[in-house]
SEKOL-405195 format. One record per residue (C-alpha): x, y, z. Coordinates in steps of 0.02 Angstrom, whole numbers, plus 50000, padded with zeros to 5 digits. Layout:
! SEKOL-405195
XYZ ...
This chain:
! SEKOL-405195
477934630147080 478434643347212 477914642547393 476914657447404 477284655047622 479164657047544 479194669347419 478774682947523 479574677547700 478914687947856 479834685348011 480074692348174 481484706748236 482374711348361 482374728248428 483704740348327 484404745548495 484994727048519 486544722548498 487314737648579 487904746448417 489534753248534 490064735948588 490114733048383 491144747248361 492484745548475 492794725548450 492464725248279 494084724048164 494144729147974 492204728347975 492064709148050 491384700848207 491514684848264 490064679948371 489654667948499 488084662248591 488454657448756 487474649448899 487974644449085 488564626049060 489654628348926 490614643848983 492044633549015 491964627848831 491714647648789 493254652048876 494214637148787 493984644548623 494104659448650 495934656548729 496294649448549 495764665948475 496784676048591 498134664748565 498334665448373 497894686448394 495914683848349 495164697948470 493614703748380 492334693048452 490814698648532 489954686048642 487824682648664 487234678548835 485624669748823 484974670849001 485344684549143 486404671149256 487604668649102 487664686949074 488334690349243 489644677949232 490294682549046 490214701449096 491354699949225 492504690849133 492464697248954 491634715649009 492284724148821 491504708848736 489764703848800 488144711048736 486524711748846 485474695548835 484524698548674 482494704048717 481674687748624 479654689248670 478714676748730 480404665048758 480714650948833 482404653148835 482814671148910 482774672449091 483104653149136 484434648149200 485184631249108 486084622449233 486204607549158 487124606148987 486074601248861 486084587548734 486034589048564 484364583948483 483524585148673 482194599548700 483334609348807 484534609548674 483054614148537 482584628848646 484324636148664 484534634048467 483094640748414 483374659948425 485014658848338 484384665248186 483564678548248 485164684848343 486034684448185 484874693948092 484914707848198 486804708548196 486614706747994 485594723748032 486474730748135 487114750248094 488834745848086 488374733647926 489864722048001 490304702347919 489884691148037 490554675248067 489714664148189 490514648248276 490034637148399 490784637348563 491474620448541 492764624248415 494424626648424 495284638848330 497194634048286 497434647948100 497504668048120 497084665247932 495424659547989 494344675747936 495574679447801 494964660647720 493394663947727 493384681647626 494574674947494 493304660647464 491964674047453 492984687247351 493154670347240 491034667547249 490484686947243 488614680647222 488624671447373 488094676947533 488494665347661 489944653747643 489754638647751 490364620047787 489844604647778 488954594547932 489534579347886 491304567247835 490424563047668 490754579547566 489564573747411 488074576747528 488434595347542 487484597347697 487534614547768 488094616747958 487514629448070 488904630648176 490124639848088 489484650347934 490274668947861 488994680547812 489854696147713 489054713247751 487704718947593 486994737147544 485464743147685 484794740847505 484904721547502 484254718247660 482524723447655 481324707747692 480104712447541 481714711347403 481084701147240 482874691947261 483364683147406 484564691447522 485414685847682 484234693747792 482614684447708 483614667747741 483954670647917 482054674047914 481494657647840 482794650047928 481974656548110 480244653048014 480644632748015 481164634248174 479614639548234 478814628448145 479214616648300 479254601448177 481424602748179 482464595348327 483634608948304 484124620548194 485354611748139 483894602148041 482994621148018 484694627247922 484544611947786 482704614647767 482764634247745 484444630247619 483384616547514 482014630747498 483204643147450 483874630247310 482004624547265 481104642047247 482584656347201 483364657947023 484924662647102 484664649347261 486064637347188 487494651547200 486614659347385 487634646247469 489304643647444 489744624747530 491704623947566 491884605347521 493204595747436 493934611647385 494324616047560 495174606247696 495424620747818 493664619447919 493294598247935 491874589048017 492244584348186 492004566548118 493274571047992 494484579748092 494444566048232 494174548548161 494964550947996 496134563247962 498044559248007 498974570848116 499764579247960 497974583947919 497564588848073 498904601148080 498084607847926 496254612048016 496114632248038 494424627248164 494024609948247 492344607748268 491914596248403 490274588348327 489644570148297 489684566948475 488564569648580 488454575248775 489764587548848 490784577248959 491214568448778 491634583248693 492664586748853 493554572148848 493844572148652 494744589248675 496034585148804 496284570148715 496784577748545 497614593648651 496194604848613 495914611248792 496554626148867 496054625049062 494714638549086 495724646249242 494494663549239 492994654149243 493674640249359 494104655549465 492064661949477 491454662349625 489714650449654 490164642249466 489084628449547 487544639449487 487994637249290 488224618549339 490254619149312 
């Protein structure tokens, strides 16, 4: 039977003024973004990928501030590239300053997750109708193919609408990961919230509907719930997703990529994800280790970094 909570998902919006539709236009390259969501602590991570990007030519990026203190500091850094803090109501989130990184699966880290699909929604509706592709900040991007993979793999699964990865080393279990997933642009038509068939927009929707649920640690866990409803109540919910699995070795697990690949694989990877560990001065030392850190000279270089706890 159909959930009738499901079937016709109501969610909440962002204003249409946000993101700033000129900030779209001017970084966006043959109708694609990359976006990042950034907050204080990690800036150092932020600036790490984001040197990979610039250093394999990637410079369409547009980076998400989540509280006014990590606005400053990305602003004056990445002016051309940073978006105002998105205007979530009645959030925990906006306005604090997180000066202490936070751990996955802690509440910290559930509040800092929890608008991110909500933020990508209103990109997704955005007037420019842009593909987004949305990565973590710790990943490290080694391909300028990167994009280019993952429209081929959609031009190859036209009746998908996001193409994502897998969270975890044991392909067969085809669980969906939340931090790095392509949404291709759709018609203003197939976007609408009240379409009979499910669109990209109505999943980010019951996506930030789990979340708010406040039964998921993350939305890491929200992402796999709102994907099994998809599956469970739409005709088409087997083709929505398309999971790049076996068939793709270009975007591995950070378990993968680290503990079992060999360095000829490795050299393979188009993004490292730095997952299955947890705490950031173990991510830090798991990318200088494997030569996966640029030094983060411009945000070394802030003055009173102390205040985003760097």
């Amino acid at each position: 039977s159909v959930n009738t909570e499901f079937a016709e998902p109501r969610g909440r919006n962002l204003p249409p003024s946000w993101p700033e539709a000129d900030i779209l236009d001017n970084v966006a390259v043959d109708g694609t973004i990359v976006v990042f969501i950034a907050t204080c602590p990690y800036i150092d991570f932020l600036e790490n990928v984001l040197s990979s990007l610039d250093n394999i030519g990637i410079t369409n990026y547009v980076i998400v501030p989540m509280d006014k203190l990590t606005w400053k500091r990305v602003k004056q850094i990445w002016p051309d590239h940073t978006v105002s803090v998105p205007p979530i109501r009645k959030s925990k989130v906006v306005g604090k300053k997180f000066q202490d990184a936070a751990r996955f699966g802690s509440e910290e880290f559930k509040k800092i997750t929890a608008p991110r699909p909500l933020i990508l929604k209103a990109f997704l509706k955005s007037s420019g109708n842009y593909n987004i592709l949305y990565s973590d900040t710790d990943t490290f991007w080694r391909s300028p193919d990167t994009i280019k993979r993952f429209q081929e793999v959609q031009s190859q699964h036209p009746e998908s609408k996001l193409i994502g990865v897998s969270e975890v080393a044991d392909l067969s279990e085809g669980l969906l990961c939340s931090g790095l997933i392509y949404m291709p642009r759709a018609k203003k038509a197939n976007l609408s919230e009240n379409a009979d068939d499910v669109n990209i927009v109505q999943f980010m929707t019951i996506w930030d509907n789990a979340m708010q649920t406040g039964k998921h640690l993350h939305d890491q866990d929200a992402i796999q719930d709102a994907h099994r409803q998809i599956l469970a109540n739409r005709p088409n919910g087997e083709a929505f997703v398309h999971m790049l699995l076996n068939d793709d070795p270009y975007f591995p697990v950070g378990q993968q990529y680290f503990e079992i690949f060999n360095s000829q694989q490795r050299e393979g990877a188009y993004v490292v994800h730095n997952n299955w560990i947890i705490g950031k001065p173990a991510k830090l030392e798991r990318f200088i280790k494997f030569s996966l850190w640029n030094k983060p000279t411009k945000v070394y270089a802030l003055p009173n970094r102390e205040e985003c706890g760097i």
